[in-house]
Steps between C-alpha positions, in 0.01 A plus 500: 500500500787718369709250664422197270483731189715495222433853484478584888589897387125494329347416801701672740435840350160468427482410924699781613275714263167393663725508864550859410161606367345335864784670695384873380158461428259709827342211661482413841824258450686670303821619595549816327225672359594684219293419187145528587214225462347582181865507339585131713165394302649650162834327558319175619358473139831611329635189672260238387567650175867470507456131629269406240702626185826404721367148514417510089806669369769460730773182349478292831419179618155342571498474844594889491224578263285340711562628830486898310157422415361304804641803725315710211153349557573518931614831484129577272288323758665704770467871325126376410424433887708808611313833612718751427354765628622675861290398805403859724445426839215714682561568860168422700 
C-alpha cells in the first residue's frame, strides 16, 4: 500500500513499527525475544492507538487514512483473539 501512497513514509513506518514490535515480542515465532508478552500486549494497544489518531490527525490522503484505520481495526481483532500468556509444557 505504501507504494501507491502519496504519503508512502506514513505507511512505511507505521509497518516497520508493527515488523519490529512482532520481531521482539517472546512467542514461539519470534525472532528475538526481548520484550516480554504482557509488554507485546501493551505495545499492541499503543499501536491501534497511534493508527487510530494517525488516521484522524495526520494531513494525508484518503486512501492513506483509510488503510491506517482498516490495519487499526485488523490489528484489534488480532490482539482480541491473541492469548498472551506463556504456554508451560509438563513432561509426562
Amino acid at each position: 500500500m505504501s507504494a501507491q501512497s502519496d504519503y508512502p513514509v506514513v505507511t512505511s513506518a507505521f509497518g516497520i513499527a508493527l515488523l519490529i514490535n512482532v520481531t521482539i515480542a517472546d512467542g514461539p515465532l519470534s525472532a528475538y525475544k526481548i520484550i516480554s508478552r504482557t509488554v507485546h500486549r501493551i505495545f499492541d494497544w499503543l499501536f491501534v492507538g497511534a493508527l487510530i489518531i494517525g488516521s484522524i490527525a495526520l494531513d494525508v490522503d484518503q486512501s492513506t487514512r483509510t488503510t491506517l484505520f482498516g490495519v487499526a481495526i485488523a490489528l484489534v481483532v488480532i490482539a482480541l483473539s491473541t492469548n498472551y500468556t506463556k504456554k508451560v509444557f509438563r513432561r509426562s
